[in-house]
N, C-alpha and C positions, 0 to 999 in steps of 0.2 A: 136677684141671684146672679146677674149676669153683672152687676157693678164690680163685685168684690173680685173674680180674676182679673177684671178690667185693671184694675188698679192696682195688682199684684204685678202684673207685666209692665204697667208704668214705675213701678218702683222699682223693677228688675232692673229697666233701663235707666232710670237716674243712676242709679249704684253704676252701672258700667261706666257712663259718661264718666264717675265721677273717679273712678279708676284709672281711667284713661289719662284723664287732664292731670290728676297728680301722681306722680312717677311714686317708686317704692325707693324711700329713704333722699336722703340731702344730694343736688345734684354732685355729680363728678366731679373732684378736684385733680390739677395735672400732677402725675407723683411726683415725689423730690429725689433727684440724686441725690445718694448719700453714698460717700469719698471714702473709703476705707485711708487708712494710715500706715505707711510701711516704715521701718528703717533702712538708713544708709546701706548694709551688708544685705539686703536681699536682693538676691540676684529670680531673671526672668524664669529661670527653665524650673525655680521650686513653686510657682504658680501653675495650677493646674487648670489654665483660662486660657483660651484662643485671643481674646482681645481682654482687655477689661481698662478701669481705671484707678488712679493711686496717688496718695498725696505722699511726696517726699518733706522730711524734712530739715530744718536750716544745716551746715557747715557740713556736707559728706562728702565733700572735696577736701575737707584734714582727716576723712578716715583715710582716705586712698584704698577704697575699695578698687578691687583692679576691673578693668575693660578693656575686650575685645573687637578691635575692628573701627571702622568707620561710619557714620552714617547709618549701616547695618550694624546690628553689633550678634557673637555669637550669646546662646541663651546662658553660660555662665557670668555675663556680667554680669554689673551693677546697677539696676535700674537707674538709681537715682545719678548716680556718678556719667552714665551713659546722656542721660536726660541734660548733664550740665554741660558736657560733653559736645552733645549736637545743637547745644543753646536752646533746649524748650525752655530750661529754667534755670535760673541763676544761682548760689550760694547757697544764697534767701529760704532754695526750697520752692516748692509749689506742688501742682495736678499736672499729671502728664495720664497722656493713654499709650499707653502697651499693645504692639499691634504682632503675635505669633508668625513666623512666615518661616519656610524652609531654611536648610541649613545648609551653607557658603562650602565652595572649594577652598577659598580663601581670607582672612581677614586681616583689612592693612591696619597696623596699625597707626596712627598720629595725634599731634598735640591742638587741642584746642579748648579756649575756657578758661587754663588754668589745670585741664584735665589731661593725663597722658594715656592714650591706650596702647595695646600690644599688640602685635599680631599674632596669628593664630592658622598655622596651615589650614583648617577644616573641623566645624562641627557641628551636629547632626541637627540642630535648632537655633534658629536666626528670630531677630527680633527688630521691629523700630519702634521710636518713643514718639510723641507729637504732643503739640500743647491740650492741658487737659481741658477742652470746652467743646463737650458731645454735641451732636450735629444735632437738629430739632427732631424729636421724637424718639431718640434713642436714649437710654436705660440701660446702664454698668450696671452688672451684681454691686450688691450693696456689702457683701464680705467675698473675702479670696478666699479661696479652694488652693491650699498647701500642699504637695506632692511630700507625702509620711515619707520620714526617712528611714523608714526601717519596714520590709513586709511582715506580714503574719504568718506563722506557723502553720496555726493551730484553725481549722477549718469546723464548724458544727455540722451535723447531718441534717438539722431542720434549716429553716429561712431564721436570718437575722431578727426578722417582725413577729418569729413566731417562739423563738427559742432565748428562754435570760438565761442565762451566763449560770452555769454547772458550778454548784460549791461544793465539797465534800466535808460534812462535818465527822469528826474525829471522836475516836470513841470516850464517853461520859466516865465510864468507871475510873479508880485509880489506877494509874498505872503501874507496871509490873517490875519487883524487886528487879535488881540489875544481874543477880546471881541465875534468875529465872527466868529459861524461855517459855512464853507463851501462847499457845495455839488462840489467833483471834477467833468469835465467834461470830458470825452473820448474820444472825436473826436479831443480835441487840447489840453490835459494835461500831455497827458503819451504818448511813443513809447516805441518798444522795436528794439533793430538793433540786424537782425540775417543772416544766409545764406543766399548770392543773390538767393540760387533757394529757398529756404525758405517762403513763401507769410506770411507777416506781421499780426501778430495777432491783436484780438481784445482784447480791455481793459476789465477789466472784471465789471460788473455795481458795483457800488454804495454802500461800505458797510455800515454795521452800526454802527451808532457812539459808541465810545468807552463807556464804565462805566465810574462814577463819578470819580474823584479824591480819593475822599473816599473809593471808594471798590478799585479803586487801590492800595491804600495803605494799605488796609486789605490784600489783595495779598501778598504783599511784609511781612507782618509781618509773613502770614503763611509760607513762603520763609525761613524766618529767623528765626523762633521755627523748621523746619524741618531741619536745619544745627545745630541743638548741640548745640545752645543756642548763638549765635553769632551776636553780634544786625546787624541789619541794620535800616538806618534813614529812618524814615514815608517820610518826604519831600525827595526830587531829592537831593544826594549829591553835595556836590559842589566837582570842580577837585581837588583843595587841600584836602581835606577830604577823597576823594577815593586813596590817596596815606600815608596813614596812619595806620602803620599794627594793629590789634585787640588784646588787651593783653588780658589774661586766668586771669580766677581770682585770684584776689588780685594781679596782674599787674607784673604776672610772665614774662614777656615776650611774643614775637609772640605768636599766634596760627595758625599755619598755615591755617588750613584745613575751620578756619574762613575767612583771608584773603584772601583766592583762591574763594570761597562765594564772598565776597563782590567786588575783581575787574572782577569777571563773569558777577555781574547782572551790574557792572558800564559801564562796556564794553559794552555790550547791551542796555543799556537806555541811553547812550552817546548818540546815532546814532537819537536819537528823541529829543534833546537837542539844537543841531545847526542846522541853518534853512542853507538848501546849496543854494552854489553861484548861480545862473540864470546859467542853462546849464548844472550844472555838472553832474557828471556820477558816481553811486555808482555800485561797482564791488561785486559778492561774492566771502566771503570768503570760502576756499575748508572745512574750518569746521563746519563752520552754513549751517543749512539747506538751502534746497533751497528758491529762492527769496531773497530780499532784506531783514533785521530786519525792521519792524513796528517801527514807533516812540510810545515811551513810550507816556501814557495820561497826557497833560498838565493839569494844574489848571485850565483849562476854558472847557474842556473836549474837546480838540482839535482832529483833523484826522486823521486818519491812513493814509499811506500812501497804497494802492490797492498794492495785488502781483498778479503777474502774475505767472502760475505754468506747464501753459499747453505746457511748453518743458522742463519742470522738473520734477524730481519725485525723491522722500525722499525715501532710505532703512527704512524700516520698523521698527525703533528703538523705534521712537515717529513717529505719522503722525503729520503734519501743519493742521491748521485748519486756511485759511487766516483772520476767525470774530473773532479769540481767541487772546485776552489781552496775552501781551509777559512774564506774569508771568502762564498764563496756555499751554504755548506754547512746554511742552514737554522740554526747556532746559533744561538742569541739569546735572552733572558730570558723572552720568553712561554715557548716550548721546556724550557727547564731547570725553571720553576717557575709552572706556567697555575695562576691564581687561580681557575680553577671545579673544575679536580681536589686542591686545598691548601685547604678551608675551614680554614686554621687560624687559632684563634681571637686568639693574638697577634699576627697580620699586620693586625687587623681594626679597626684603632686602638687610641690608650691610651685605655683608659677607664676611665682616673683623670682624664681631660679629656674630658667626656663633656657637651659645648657643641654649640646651632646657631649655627653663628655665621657673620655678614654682613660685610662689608666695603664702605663707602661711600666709592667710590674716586674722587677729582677729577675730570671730564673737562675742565674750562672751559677756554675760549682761553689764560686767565691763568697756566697750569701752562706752556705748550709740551712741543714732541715729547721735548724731553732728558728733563724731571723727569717728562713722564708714564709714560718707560720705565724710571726711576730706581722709580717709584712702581709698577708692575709686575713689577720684580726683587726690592720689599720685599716683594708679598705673593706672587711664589715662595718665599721664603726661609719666608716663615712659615709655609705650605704644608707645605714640608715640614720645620719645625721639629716641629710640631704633629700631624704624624702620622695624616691625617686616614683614618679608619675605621669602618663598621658598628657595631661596639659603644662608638664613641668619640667623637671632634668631628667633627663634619660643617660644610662651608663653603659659603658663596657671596661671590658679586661683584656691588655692585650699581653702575652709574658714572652718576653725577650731573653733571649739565648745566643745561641749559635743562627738561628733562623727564628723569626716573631711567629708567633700562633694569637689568633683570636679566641680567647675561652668564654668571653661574654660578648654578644655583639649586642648593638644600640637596641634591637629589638626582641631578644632572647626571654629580657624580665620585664614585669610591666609596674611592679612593687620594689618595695627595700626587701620585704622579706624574700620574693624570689630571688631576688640580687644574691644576697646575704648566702641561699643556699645552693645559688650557680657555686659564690668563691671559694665556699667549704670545700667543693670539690675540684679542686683544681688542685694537680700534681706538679711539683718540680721538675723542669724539662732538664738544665741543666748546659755548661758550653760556657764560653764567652761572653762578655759584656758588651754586643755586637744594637748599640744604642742607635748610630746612625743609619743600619738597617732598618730596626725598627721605623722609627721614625720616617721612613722612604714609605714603612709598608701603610703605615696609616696613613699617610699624603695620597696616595694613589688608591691603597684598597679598600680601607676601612672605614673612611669617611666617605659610603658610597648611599645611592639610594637602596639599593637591593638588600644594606646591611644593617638598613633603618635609619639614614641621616633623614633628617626633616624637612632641611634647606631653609627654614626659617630663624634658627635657633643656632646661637654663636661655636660654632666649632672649639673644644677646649681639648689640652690633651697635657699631662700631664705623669711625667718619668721620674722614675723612683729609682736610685742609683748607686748603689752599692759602692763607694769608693772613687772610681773615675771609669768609663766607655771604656773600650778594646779598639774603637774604631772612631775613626775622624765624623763630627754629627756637623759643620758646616753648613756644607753645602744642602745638607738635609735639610735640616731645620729651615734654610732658606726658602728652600722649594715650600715645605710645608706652610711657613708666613704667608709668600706668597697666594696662597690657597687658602688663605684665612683660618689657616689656626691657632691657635692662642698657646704658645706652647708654656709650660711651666716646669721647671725642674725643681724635686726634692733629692738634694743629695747627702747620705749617709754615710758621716764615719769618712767626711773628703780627706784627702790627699795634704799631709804634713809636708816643710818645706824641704823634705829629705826625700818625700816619695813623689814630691812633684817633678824631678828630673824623669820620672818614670813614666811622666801624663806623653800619651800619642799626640795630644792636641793642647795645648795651652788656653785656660781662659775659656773652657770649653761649653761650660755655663751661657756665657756673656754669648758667643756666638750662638747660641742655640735658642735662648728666650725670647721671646716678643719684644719685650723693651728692658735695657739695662738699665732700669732704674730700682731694682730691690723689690717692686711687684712681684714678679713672676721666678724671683729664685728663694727656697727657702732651706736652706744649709742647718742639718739638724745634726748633733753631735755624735747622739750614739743609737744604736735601735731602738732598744730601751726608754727614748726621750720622744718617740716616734709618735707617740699616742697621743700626745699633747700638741700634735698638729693639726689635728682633728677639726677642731673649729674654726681657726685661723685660714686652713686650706678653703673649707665650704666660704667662709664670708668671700675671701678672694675669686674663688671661680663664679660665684654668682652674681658680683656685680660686673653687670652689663655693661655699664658706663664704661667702665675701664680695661674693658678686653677690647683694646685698640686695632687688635691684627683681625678681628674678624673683618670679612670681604663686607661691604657698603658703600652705595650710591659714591660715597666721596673717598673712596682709598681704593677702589679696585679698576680705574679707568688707564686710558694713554689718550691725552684728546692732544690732538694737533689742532694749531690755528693757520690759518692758510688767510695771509693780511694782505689786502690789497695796498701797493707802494706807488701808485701811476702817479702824474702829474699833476691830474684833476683834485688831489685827495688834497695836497697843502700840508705845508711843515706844522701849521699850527694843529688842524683836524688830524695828522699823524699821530702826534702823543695824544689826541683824545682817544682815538684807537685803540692805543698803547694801554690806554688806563684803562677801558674796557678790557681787557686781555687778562689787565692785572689784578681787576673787581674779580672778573669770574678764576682765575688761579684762584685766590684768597678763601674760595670758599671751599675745597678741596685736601684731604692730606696728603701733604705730598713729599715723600722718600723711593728708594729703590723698589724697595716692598709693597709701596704704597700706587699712590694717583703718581702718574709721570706726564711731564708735559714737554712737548715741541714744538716749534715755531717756523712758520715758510715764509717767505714776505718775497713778492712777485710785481714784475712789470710785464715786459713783453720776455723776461725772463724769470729767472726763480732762482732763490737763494738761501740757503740753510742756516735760520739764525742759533736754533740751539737742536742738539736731540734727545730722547726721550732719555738718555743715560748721563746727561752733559751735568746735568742740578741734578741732587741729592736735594735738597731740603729746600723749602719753601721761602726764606730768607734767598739764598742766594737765586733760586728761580725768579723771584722777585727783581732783584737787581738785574738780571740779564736780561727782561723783557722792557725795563728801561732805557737798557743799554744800545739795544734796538735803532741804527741809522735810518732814516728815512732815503729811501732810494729816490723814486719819482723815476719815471717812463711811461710807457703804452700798458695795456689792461688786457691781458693772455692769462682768463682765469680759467680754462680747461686742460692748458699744460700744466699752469700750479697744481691743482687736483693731483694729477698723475703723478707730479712730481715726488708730491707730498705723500703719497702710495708709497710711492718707491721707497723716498728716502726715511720714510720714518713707521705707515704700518708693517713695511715687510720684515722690520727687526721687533715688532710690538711681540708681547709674550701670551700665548693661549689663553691664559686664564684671566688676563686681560681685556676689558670691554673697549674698544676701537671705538673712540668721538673725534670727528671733523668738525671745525668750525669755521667755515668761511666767512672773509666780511670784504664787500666789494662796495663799490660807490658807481657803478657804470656798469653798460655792456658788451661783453668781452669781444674781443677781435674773434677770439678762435671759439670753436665749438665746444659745450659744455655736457652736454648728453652723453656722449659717451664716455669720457672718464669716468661722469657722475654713476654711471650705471657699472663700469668697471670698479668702482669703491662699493658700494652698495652689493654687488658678489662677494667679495671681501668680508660682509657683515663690520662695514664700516656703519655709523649710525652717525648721518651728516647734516649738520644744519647751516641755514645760509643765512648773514646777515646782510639785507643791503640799505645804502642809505641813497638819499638825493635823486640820483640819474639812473640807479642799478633798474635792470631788467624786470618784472614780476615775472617771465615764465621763466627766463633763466635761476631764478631763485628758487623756483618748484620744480626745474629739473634738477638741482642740485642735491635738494633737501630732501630727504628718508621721509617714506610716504607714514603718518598721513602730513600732508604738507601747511594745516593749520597750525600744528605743533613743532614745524622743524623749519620753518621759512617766515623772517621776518621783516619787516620792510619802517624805517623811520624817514623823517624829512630832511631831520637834522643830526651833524653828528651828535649835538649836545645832549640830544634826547637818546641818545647808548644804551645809559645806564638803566633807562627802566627797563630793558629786558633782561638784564645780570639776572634776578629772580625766577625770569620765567624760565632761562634756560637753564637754569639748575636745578630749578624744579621736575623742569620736565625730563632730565636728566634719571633723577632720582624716582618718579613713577614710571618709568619705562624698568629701571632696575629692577624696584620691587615686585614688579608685576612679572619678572624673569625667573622660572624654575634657575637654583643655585645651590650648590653645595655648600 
């Protein structure tokens, strides 16, 4: 008796042992990454991943996907364009990891790879790329999580896991003569199929019949005056007809923002048009509100179809009202698509045209009411040719008279469409053609921070001219070059060779454009022809390239050279000097408007070889720093300094960035500290070159702190020329990295 538990318990414990020793199922394998696949055009910020990993692939450097910033980049770039960018990966394509991190004051932009980026004052999500090879034990999601471009309306009252998706099947019998209205029945015309534990709603009674024909179609007219003037037809279009896009007047082409109007309401009063099959099943859609759409009222004042609502419920955008006719029904474009729930980044302008740019719009007596409303449908049009957006061009209006008024400022709209309905309202001021006023006002006021300038983005501006000015625009337009902006004249209906003895200023074009070269003036014959400028103007103001007057690193400086001449230096090491001087000019533009340069050359005295007004253009600047005599004496570089104060920043111009460039070969007899500290008040930005014998603390009392970046030291002259680069360079990040209008 006592054998058989015996042995029950030894068999207990074999089985354990045997449990033990062999594990449950095949040992652990290490998992595998698996690389998801993006295209070239997706950018960071539609990834809804803190980190993850991504395989780009081959040629998205011929998309030119655009990119933001450096090293950092903001979250609208382009992944992959970014990644070729910062060198994780070549042409070819590859893995890169995506690494989420806050969002930049600022983003510089520059060229590397083959890749160009842009800058970007600020935005709210920064990103870096790095080669795609995860650290040991880490594990990317194996798919990306896409940031939906559209939200959802329509909310359920149960849980997602617990509630399928509401159909409303449609009544079975036939349906009712068109002569005859018929009261639906509840008990056998409607269900609704929901959760089996769900208990089957009731129909909701009996509404009431729709409005006439007639007031429906007064609806739809009010529809159609509240879009901007865009007809829509009294009667039900037919489907050919709703695919027909709306020309602008005088049969310019699309208007979009008509068209998107007209297949909205068609898309909607479709659904009350065809009678459905016996049986079928209409579904919502996740952008319409809840419920089914209402069939639009027929001719005979036909029936609504009943919604049901009491397992639905509308965010609170618009409410449904189930008696309201589907023209009071709260549809409408803010509803389908609110720009504060949609940051999306392509809605947010092109910014491959990434302009502030003004419009100096005629108001004088001399225009009247016709051309000044001809002259407010051109700059709708460009409005919204232009696309105007947050990451893009941004506009204003200013209307010149007798005194300029700003009616739109750079930050008033943040759309075309708002644009469009600032210019609608804007009244004829009336007065004079008082253009060089203008022109002063947007130099000084308009192109301000407080009026929404950006400081990153090319200053453009552009006068609309009825004829010829009332006033001399010289000196104006001057001023305003000088301040980087890009001025453009359209002039209308100009000045015959009978009414040109009548012009106050001759040639008054030429003196007022960025450059006389047929860019920046576009001479239009009559108003009438005006419309047809339309696209010509946008190409012109949005390339970058060629808006020459905007303020940059290399056109907005006055750098003096301050050349040591002593004894020690030698006639031959002198023009090696000389050629340094002439590498770094060379790389600079240089006119009145532009970069200006002047030149000290010092012994135990100082002497003025050119000054900042002397060259006009960079040929002859050229010649005159060749022209340059070698002096030879003693080595008094703290007088030169001051010298060079005097004679050449105290005449330099405000808007003008003050560079010193000193180059010595030795250590000056006289004291250097304190001029260098009297230029440096100034907002002098000074660097010191020294060769052979110079000083190293005299060179770091010279040079603008921090003194790694503005004091350089070689052995020989020969070796000059490798710093041309760096001090240009470092010229140009000191710039950029400067709040500028």
């Amino acid at each position: 008796m006592k054998s058989a538990p015996l042995a029950a318990v030894c068999l207990g414990l074999l089985l354990s042992c045997t449990c033990w020793a062999k594990p449950n199922g095949p040992k652990g394998k290490k998992p595998k990454q698996v690389i998801p696949a993006i295209e070239c055009d997706v950018r960071a910020g539609k990834i809804n991943l803190p980190e993850f990993i991504a395989k780009c692939p081959a040629h998205c450097k011929e998309t030119k996907q655009q990119v933001y910033g450096s090293g950092v980049f903001a979250s609208i770039s382009s992944i992959c364009n970014a990644a070729i960018h910062s060198g994780v990966i070549t042409n070819a394509g590859g893995k890169v990891i995506v690494k989420k991190m806050a969002g930049q004051n600022i983003y510089k932009g520059s060229s590397s790879n083959g890749v160009r980026s842009l800058s970007l004052p600020k935005w709210r999500e920064s990103f870096v790329v790095t080669v795609g090879k995860p650290k040991k034990g880490v594990i990317y999601p194996a798919t990306l999580d896409y940031v939906p471009s559209r939200p959802t309306y329509v909310k359920t009252s149960q849980k997602e896991a617990k509630s399928p998706p509401v159909t409303t099947e449609l009544p079975t019998a036939a349906a009712p003569e068109p002569t005859t209205t018929t009261t639906p029945q509840p008990s056998s015309t409607s269900s609704t199929t929901l959760a089996p534990s769900t208990p089957p709603p009731t129909t909701p009674p009996p509404t009431t019949p729709p409005p006439t024909t007639t007031k429906a179609r007064a609806a739809v007219h009010k529809v159609r005056d509240a879009g901007n003037g865009h007809p829509y037809l009294a009667s039900e279009p037919s489907a050919s007809s709703r695919q027909q896009p709306h020309n602008g007047p005088g049969g310019s082409g699309p208007v979009f923002r008509g068209a998107t109007y007209l297949n909205r309401f068609a898309q909607r009063t479709s659904a009350g048009q065809r009678r459905p099959e016996p049986g079928a099943t209409i579904r919502r859609q996740p952008s319409s509100p809840a419920g089914p759409v209402p069939r639009a009222p027929d001719s005979d004042g036909g029936r609504k179809v009943p919604l049901d609502t009491t397992y639905t419920r509308v965010e609170p955008v618009d409410s449904w009202r189930p008696d309201a006719s589907i023209y009071q029904s709260g549809y409408n474009v803010r509803e389908e698509e609110p720009a504060a729930r949609v940051p999306e980044p392509a809605s947010q302008g092109a910014p491959e045209c990434k302009v502030d740019l003004v419009f100096l719009m005629d108001g004088s007596w001399s225009i009247g009411k016709r051309r000044f409303k001809i002259q407010k449908d051109f700059l709708s049009e460009v409005a919204q040719t232009i696309n105007v957006g947050v990451t893009g061009p941004v506009m204003g209006v200013v209307q010149y008279g007798d005194e300029p008024v700003t009616e739109v400022s750079l930050k008033s709209a943040s759309s075309s469409r708002e644009l469009r309905s600032a210019i609608e309202k804007i009244t004829q001021k009336g007065g004079p053609s008082h253009v060089g006023k203008a022109l002063g006002y947007i130099n000084k006021q308009f192109f301000s921070d407080a009026n929404g300038n950006r400081g990153g983005a090319p200053n453009v501006a552009v006068v609309l001219v009825d004829g010829w000015p009332t006033d001399k625009v010289e000196e104006a337009s001057r001023l305003a070059r000088e301040s980087g902006i890009n001025i453009f004249f359209v002039t209308i209906e100009g000045a015959d060779d009978v009414e040109k003895k009548n012009l106050i200023e001759n040639d008054f074009v030429d003196k007022a454009v960025c450059r006389t070269n047929g860019f920046f003036s576009l001479p239009v014959s009559s108003w009438f022809a005006l419309r047809k400028l339309v696209q010509p103007l946008v190409k012109r103001v949005c390339d970058a390239d060629r808006l020459v007057c905007s303020k940059t690193c290399l056109n907005a400086n006055d750098i003096a050279f301050v050349i040591d001449g002593s004894s020690s230096v030698g006639t031959g090491n002198f023009r090696t000097v000389l050629q340094f001087v002439a590498n770094i000019t060379r790389e600079f533009e240089i006119s009145d408007t532009d970069t200006r340069v002047g030149a000290v050359q010092y012994t135990y005295e100082q002497r003025l070889e050119f000054s900042f007004t002397q060259h006009g253009n960079k040929a002859d600047l050229l010649n005159a720093v060749k022209r340059i005599d070698y002096w030879s004496g003693g080595t008094s570089t703290g007088a030169a300094i001051s010298y060079a104060a005097e004679q050449l920043f105290s005449k330099s111009k405000p808007n003008k960035r003050k560079i010193m460039i000193v180059i010595t070969d030795g250590r000056s007899y006289d004291d250097v500290r304190q001029p260098a500290l009297a230029v440096h008040r100034q907002d002098v930005i000074a660097y010191a070159v020294g060769i052979a014998w110079a000083s190293q603390d005299e060179l770091e009392y010279i040079a603008t702190d921090p003194d790694k970046e503005h004091a350089f030291f070689v052995d020989e002259f020969d070796n000059l020329y490798k710093f041309v680069p760096k001090i240009v360079n470092n010229i140009c990040q000191e710039f950029n990295s400067q709040p500028r209008n």
